[in-house]
C-alpha positions as CSV (number, residue, x, y, z in Angstrom):
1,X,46.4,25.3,-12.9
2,X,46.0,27.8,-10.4
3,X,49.2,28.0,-9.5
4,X,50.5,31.6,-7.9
5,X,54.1,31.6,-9.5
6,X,54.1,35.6,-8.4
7,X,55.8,34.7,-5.3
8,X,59.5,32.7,-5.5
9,X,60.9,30.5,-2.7
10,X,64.2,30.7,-2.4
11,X,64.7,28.7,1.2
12,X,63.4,25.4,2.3
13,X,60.6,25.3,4.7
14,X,60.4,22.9,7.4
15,X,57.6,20.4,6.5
16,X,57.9,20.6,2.5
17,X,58.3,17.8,0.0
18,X,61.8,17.0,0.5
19,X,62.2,16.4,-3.3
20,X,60.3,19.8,-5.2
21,X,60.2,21.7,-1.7
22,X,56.0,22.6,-2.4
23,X,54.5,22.7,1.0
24,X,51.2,21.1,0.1
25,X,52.2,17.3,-0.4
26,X,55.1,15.0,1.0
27,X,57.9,13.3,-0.6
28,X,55.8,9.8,-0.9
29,X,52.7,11.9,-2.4
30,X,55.1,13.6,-5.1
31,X,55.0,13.9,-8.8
32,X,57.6,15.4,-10.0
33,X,61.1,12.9,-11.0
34,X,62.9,12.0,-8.2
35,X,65.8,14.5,-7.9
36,X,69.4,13.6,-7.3
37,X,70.0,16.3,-4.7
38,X,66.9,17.2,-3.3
39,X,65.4,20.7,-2.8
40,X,65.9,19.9,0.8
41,X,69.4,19.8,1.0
42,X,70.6,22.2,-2.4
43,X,67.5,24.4,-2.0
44,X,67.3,25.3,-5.6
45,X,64.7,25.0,-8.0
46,X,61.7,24.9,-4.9
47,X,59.0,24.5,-7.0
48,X,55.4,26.6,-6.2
49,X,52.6,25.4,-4.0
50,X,49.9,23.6,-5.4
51,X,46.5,25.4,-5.6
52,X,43.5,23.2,-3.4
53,X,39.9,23.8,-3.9
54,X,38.8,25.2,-0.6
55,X,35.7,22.9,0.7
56,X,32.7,25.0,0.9
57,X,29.4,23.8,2.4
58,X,27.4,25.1,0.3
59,X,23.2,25.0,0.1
60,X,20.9,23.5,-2.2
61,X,21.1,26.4,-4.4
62,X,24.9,26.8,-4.2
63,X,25.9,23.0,-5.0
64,X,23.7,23.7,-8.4
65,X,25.1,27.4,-9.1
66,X,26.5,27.2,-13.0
67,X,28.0,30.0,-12.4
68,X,30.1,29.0,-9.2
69,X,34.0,29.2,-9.8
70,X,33.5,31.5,-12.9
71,X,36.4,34.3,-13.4
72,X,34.1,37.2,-14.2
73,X,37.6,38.4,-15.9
74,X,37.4,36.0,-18.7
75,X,34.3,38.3,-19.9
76,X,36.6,40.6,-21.2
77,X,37.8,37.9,-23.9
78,X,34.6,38.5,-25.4
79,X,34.8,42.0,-25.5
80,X,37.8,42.1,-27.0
81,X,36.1,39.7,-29.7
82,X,33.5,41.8,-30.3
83,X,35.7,45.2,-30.2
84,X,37.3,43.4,-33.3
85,X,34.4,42.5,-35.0
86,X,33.3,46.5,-35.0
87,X,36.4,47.9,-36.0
88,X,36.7,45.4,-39.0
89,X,33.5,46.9,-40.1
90,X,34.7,50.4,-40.0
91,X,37.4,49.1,-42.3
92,X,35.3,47.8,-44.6
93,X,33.3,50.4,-44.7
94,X,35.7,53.1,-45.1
95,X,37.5,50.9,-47.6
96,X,34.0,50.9,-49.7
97,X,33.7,54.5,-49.5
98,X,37.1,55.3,-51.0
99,X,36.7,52.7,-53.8
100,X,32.8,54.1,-54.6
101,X,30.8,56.5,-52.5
102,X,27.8,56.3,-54.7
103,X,27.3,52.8,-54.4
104,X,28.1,53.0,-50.7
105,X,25.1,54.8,-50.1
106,X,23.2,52.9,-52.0
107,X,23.5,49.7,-50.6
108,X,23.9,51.2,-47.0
109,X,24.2,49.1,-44.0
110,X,23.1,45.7,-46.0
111,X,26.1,44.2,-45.9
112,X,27.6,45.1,-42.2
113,X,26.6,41.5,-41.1
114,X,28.7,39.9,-43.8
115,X,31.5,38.9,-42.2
116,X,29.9,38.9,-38.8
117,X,28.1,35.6,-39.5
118,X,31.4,33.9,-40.2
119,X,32.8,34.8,-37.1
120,X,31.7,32.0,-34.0
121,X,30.3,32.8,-31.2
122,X,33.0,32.1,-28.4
123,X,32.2,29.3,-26.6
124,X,30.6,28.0,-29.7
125,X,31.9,25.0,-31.9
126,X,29.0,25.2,-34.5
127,X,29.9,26.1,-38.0
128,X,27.6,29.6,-38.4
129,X,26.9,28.6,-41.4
130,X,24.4,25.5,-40.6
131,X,21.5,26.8,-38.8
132,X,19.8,24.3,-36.9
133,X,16.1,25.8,-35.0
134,X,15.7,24.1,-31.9
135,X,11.6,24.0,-30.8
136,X,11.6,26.9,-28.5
137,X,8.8,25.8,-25.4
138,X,9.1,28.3,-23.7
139,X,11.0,31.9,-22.7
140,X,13.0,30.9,-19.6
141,X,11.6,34.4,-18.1
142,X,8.1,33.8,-18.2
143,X,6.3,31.6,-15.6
144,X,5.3,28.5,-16.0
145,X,1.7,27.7,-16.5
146,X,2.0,25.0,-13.6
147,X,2.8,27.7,-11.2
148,X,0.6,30.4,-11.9
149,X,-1.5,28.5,-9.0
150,X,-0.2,26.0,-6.8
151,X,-3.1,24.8,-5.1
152,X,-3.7,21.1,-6.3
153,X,-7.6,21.3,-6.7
154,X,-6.7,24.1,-9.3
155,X,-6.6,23.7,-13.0
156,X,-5.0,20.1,-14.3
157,X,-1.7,20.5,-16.4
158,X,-1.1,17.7,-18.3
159,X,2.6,17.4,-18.5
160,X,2.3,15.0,-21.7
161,X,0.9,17.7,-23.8
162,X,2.1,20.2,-21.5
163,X,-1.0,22.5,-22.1
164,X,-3.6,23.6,-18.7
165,X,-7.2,24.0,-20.4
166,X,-8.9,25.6,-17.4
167,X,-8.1,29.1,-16.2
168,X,-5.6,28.7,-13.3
169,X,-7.3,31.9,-11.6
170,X,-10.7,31.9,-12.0
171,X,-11.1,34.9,-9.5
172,X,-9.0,37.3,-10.7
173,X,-10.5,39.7,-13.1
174,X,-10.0,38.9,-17.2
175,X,-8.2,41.6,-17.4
176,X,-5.7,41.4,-14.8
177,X,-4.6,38.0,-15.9
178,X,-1.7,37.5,-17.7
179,X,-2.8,33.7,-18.6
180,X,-6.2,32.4,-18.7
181,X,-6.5,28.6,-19.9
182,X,-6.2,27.1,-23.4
183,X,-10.1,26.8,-23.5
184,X,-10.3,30.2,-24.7
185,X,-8.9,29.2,-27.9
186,X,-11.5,26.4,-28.4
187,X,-14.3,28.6,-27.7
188,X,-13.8,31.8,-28.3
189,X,-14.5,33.7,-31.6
190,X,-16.7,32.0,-34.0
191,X,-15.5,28.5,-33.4
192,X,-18.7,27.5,-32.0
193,X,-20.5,28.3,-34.2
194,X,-18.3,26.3,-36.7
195,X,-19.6,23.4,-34.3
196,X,-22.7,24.3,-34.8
197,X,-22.7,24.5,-38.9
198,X,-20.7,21.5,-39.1
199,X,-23.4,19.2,-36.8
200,X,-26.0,20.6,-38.8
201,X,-24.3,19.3,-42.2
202,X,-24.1,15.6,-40.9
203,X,-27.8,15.7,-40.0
204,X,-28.7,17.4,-43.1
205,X,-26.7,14.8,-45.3
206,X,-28.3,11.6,-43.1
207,X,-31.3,13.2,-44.1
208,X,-30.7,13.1,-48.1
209,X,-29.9,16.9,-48.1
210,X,-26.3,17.3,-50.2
211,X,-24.6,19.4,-48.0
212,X,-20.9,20.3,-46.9
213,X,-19.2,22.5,-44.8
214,X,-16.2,23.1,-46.6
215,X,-17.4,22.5,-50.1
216,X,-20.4,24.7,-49.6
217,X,-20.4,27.1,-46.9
218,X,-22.6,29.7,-49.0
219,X,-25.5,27.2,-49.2
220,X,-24.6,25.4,-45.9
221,X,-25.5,28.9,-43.9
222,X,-28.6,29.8,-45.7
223,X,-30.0,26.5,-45.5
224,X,-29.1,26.7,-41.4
225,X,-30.7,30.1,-41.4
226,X,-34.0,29.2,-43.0
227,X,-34.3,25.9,-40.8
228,X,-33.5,27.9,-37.2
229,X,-36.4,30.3,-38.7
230,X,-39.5,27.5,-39.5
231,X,-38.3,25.7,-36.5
232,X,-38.4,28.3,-34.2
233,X,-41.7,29.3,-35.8
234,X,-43.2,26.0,-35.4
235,X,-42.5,26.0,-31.7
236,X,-44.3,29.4,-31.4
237,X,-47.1,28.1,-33.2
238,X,-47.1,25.0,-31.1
239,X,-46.9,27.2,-27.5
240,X,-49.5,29.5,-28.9
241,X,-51.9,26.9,-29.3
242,X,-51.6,25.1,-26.0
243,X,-51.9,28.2,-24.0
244,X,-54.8,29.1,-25.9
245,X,-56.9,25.5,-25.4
246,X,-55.9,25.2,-22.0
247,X,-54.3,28.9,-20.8
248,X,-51.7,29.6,-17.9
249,X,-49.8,32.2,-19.6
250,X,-49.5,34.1,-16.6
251,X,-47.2,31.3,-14.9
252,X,-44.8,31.4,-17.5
253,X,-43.9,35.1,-16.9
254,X,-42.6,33.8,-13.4
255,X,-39.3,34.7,-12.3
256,X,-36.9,31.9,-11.8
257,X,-37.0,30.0,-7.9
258,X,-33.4,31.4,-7.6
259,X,-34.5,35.0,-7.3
260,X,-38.0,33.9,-5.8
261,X,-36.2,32.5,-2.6
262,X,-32.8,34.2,-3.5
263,X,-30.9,31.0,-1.2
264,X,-29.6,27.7,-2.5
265,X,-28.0,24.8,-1.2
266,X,-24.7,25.5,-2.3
267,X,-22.0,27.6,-0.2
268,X,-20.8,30.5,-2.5
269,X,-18.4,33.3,-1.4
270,X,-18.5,36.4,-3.6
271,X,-16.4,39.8,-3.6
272,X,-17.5,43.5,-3.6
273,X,-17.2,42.9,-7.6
274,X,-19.3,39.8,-7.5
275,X,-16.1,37.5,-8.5
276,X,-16.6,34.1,-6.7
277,X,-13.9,34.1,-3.8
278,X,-14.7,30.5,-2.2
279,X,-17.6,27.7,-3.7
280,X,-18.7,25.4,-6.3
281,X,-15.9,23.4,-6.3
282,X,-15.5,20.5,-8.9
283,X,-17.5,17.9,-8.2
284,X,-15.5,14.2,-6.1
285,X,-15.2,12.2,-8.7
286,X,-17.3,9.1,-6.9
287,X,-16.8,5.2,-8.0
288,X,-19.0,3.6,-9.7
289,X,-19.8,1.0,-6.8
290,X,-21.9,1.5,-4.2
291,X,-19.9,3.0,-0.7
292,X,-20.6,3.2,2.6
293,X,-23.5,1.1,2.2
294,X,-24.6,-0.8,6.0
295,X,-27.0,-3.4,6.0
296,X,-28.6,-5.9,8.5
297,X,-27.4,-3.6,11.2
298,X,-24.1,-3.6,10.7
299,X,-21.4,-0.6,11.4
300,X,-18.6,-1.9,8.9
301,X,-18.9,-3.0,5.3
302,X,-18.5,-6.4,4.0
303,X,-14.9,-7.2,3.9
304,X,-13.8,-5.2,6.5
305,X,-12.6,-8.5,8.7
306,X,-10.2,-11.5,7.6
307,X,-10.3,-15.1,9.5
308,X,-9.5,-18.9,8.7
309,X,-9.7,-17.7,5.0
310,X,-12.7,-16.0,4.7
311,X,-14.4,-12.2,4.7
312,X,-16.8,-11.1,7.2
313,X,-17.7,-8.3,8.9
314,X,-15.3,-6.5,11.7
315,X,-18.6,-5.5,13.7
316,X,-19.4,-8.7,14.9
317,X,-17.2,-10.6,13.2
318,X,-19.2,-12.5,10.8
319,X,-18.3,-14.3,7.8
320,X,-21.7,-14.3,6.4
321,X,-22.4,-11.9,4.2
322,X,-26.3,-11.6,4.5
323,X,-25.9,-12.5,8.4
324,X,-27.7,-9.8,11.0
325,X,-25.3,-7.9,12.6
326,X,-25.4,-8.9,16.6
327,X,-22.7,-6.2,18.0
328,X,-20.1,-7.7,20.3
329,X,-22.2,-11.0,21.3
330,X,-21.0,-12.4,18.0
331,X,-17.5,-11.7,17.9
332,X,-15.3,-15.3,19.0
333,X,-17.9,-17.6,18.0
334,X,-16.2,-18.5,15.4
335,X,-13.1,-19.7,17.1
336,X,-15.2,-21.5,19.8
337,X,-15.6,-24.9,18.3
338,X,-12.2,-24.8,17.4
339,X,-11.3,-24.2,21.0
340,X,-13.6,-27.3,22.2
341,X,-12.1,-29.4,19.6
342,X,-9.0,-28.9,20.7
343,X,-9.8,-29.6,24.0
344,X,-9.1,-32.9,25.7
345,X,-12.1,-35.0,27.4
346,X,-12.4,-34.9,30.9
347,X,-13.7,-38.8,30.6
348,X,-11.0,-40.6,28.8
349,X,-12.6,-44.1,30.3
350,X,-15.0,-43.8,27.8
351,X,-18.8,-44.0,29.8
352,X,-17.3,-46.6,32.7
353,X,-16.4,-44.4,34.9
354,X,-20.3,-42.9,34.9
355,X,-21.0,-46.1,35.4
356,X,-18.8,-47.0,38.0
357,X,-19.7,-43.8,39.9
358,X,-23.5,-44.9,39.3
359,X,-22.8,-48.6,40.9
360,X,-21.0,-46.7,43.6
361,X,-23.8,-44.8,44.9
362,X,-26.6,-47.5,44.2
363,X,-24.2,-49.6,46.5
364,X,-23.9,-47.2,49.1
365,X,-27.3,-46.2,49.5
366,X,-28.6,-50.0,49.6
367,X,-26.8,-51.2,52.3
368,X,-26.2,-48.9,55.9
369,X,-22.4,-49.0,57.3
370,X,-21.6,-48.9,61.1
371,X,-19.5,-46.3,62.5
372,X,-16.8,-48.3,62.8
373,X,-17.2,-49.9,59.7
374,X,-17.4,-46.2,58.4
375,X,-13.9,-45.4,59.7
376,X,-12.1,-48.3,58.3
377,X,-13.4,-48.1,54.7
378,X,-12.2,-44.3,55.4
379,X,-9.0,-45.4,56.6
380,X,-8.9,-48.1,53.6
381,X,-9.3,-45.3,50.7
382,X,-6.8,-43.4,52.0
383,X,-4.3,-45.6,52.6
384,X,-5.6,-47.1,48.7
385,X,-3.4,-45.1,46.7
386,X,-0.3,-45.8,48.3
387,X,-0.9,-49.5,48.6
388,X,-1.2,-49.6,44.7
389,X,-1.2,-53.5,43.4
390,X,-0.7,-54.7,46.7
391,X,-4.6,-53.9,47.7
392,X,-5.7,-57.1,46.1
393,X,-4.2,-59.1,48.5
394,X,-5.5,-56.9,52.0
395,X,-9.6,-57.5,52.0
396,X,-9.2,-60.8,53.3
397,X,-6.6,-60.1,56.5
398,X,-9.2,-57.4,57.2
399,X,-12.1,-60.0,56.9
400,X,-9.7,-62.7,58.8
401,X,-9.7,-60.1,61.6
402,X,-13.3,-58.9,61.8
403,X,-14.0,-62.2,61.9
404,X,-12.5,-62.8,65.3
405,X,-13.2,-59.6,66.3
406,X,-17.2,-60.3,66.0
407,X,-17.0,-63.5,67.2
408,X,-15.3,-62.7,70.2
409,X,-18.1,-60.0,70.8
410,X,-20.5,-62.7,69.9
411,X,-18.7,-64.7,72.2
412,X,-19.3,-62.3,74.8
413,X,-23.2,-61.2,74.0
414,X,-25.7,-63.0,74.3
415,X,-26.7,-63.2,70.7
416,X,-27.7,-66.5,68.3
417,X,-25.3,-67.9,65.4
418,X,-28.0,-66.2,63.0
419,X,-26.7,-63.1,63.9
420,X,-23.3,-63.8,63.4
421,X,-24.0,-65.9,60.2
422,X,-25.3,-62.8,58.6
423,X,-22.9,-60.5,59.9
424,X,-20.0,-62.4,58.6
425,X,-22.0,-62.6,55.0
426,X,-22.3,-59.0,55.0
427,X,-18.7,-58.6,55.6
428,X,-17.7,-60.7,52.6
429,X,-20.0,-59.2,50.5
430,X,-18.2,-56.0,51.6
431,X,-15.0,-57.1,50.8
432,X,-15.9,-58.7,47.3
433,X,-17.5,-55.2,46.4
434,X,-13.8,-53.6,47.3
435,X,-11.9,-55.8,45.1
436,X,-14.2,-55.6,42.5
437,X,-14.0,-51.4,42.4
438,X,-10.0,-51.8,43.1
439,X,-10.0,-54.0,39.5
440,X,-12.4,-51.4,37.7
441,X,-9.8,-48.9,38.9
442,X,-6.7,-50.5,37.9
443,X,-9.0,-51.3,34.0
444,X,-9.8,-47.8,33.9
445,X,-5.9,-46.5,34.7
446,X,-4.9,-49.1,31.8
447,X,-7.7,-47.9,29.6
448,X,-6.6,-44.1,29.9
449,X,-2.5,-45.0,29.5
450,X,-3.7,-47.3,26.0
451,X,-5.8,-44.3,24.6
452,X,-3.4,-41.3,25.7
453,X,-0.6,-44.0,23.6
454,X,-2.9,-44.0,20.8
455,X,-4.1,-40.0,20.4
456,X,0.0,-39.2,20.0
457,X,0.3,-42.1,17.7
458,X,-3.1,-40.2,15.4
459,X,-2.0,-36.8,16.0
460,X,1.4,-37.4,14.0
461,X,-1.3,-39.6,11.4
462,X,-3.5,-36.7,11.5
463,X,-0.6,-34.3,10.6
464,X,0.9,-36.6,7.6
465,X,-2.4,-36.7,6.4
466,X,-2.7,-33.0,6.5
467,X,0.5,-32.1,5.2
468,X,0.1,-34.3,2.1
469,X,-3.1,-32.7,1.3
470,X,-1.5,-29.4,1.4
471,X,1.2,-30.7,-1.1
472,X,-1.5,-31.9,-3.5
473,X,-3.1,-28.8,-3.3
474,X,0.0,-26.4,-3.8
475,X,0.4,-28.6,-6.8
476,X,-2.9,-28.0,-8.2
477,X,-2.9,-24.1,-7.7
478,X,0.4,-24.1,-9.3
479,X,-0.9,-26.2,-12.3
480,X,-3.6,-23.6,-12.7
481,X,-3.7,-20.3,-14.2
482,X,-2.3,-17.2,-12.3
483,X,-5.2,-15.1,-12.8
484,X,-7.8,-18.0,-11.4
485,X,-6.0,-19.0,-8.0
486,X,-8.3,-18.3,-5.4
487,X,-7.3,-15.4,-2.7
488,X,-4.5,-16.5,-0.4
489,X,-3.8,-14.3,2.7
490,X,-0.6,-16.2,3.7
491,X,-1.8,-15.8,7.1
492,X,-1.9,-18.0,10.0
493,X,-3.4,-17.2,13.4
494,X,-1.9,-20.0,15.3
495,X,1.3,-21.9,16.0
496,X,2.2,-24.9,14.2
497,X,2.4,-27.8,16.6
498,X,4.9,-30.0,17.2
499,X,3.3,-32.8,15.3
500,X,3.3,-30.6,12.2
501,X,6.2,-29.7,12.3
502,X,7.6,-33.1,12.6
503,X,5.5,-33.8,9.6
504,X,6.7,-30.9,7.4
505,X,10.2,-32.2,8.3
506,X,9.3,-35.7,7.1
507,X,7.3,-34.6,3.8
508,X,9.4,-32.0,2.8
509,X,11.5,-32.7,-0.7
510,X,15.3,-32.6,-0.5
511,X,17.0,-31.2,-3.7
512,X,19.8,-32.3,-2.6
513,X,18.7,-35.8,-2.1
514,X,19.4,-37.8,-5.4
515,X,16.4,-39.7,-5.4
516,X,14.3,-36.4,-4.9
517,X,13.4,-37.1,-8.4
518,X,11.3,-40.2,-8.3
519,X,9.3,-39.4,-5.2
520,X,6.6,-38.3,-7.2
521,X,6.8,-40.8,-10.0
């Protein structure tokens, strides 16, 4: 298809199928039976070129053209068709007049169409004879009732139903409209006043009066007309009397405020015609809960912050709901007990070290220390750290060798053995008081080592604990309801620690474990 056979090749090209000789495909990509002698070396029977599409890049309105690739030539098929159709009607015609010219021009041009209809349309397999009426929506020419405006805030089309009830262009004159709404045809003409006559049959029948609207529309208008007449009377009579007994009659022949103060609140635009250009717009629809309500001070509205679970406010960051709002002062209190709780304690000796530090001081400001009694407890501290254990064992060298030291300056003065006697007391009370701070140390360094031992050994407890409670629970909200679950965010602030971790690891269930089934029984 396609195919220009206008133009004969009678040599082999270089770079042709060497089986047909078509210059558009190779030997490998050929369709036609492999020849015995191929066009390449008898260079007969070449066969033509193959037509290719060309590959247009085309636009959006060009990829969806139904006309694209359409021969306009073919059109004169169906003038030939219909060239046929007349002069068969000329035939018959003339054929008609030749058997009987008066009844010819009797019946005139009634039966011209006779054999028209049983001629298909071309391009048409539908027997002419079965006529099927498709619902015609719309003529393809006239615009859509969706696009006379294309401002959103305009009249609603309801695609459903596919009708507009408003007037799409309110500011165009009546007459210079070609569409103006659906409404007209609800309430123009008498129609409301068929609204009117039917309401008044109801209330006359729920009054005892037998009345109906279609059954009786004679007696149904009378009876309306001689009711709008007493009751308009009445309310004369009524008006009459009140301004007489009390009077202001002069205030009801008052203008209306609007052309009193001639302004408003409303911003109205209006033409040189007096159309409405701009203005009384439809109305936002509004919910039906209250918005943008602030109380207690605050500048956001309840729900407007998330933490540990719970709304609050994102102003100060309060989870209670009637709370006073506090600005930024309030915002991280929340978190701060968490913080100290997760704090370790300074004291980890539990009060002894107070205690100690108490005994200390009451010890040091009892008793007065020499100078050079000064610089060896100095010297002693120091050198306490690195002596560790071995401490124990120094306090009495040192009191061996003060000894000797103050008795050979005793030795040397001229001072009594009293003097010496309560020198060397003092000393071993010195000495005793070291070792007994060195043991409270060493108690205290055991103390802290036992209790740091113990808070890893709860904190992996603490985090079984927790993680089977979060089981249970999962289990519960799965047992329950959909629609009763409480809200989950499925948020979490922080990082899991190691310990939980180590205890999701442990609690988790294996499906591929085989005994995964009787955990729970």
């Amino acid at each position: 298809r396609g195919v220009d056979t206008s133009k004969v090749v009678t040599k082999f090209r270089k770079g042709a199928c060497e089986n047909c000789g078509a210059m558009t495909h190779k030997r490998v990509d050929c369709m036609e039976r492999p020849r015995k002698v191929g066009a390449k070396f008898s260079a007969k029977q070449i066969a033509h070129d193959e037509f290719i599409q060309p590959k247009i890049i085309s636009d959006y309105d060009g990829k969806r053209d139904r006309w694209a690739g359409y021969d306009p030539a073919n059109h004169r098929e169906i003038v030939e068709e219909y060239l046929k159709i007349e002069q068969a009607k000329r035939e018959l015609r003339a054929q008609k007049l030749k058997e009987n010219p008066d009844q010819a021009e009797d019946e005139g041009e009634s039966d011209e169409d006779k054999y028209v209809d049983e001629v298909d349309m071309p391009g048409t397999k539908v027997d002419s004879k079965q006529r099927i009426t498709v619902r015609n929506l719309r003529i393809r020419e006239d615009t859509a009732k969706y696009l006379r405006n294309l401002d959103p805030n305009s009249a609603y089309y309801d695609p459903k139903t596919r009708s507009m009830r408003d007037n799409p262009n309110p500011n165009l004159k009546p007459e210079d409209t070609d569409f103006a709404g659906e409404n007209f045809v609800r309430f123009s003409g008498d129609i409301q006043k068929h609204a009117q006559a039917q309401l008044f049959a109801w209330e006359a029948y729920g009054k005892g009066v037998d009345v109906h609207v279609l059954a009786e529309p004679t007696k149904l208008e009378l009876l309306q007309k001689e009711y709008d007449a007493k009751k308009s009377q009445f309310k004369d009579e009524v008006k009459n009397k009140v301004l007489e007994q009390y009077g202001g009659e002069e205030h009801l022949k008052v203008p209306p405020k609007a052309l009193l103060l001639a302004q408003t609140e409303n911003y109205v635009e209006y033409s040189r015609q007096g159309k409405i250009i701009k203005g009384q717009d439809k109305p936002i629809i509004r919910s039906r809960y209250e918005e943008d309500v602030y109380i207690n001070n605050h500048t956001t509205v309840w729900g407007s912050f998330w933490s540990n679970g719970t709304w609050g406010y994102r102003c100060c960051e309060s989870t209670i709901k009637n709370s006073y709002c506090v600005g930024d002062n309030g915002k991280g209190s929340i978190m701060k007990p968490r913080i100290e709780s997760e704090q370790p304690d300074g004291n980890d000796g539990d009060g002894d070290t107070d205690d100690d530090d108490s005994q200390e001081k009451a010890i040091k400001t009892e008793q007065p220390v020499d100078g050079n009694q000064q610089q060896q407890d100095a010297q002693s501290s120091e050198n306490a750290p690195h002596a560790g254990i071995a401490k124990t064992t120094e306090p009495p060298v040192v009191s061996d060798h003060r000894e000797n030291s103050a008795a050979s300056h005793s030795g040397s003065s001229s001072s009594s053995s009293e003097s010496e006697a309560e020198v060397s007391s003092k000393k071993s009370k010195k000495s005793k008081k070291k070792r007994k701070k060195e043991k409270r140390r060493q108690q205290r360094e055991e103390r802290k080592q036992q209790k740091r031992q113990e808070k890893e050994k709860s904190k992996l407890d603490l985090a079984l604990e927790a993680e089977e409670r979060n089981q249970q629970r999962a289990a519960e909200l799965l047992r329950q309801d959909e629609r009763k679950r409480p809200y989950n965010s499925m948020y979490e602030v922080r990082v899991p620690t190691e310990e939980e971790i180590e205890a999701y690891m442990m609690k988790r269930r294996r499906e591929e474990d085989p005994m995964a089934a009787f955990i729970g029984k």
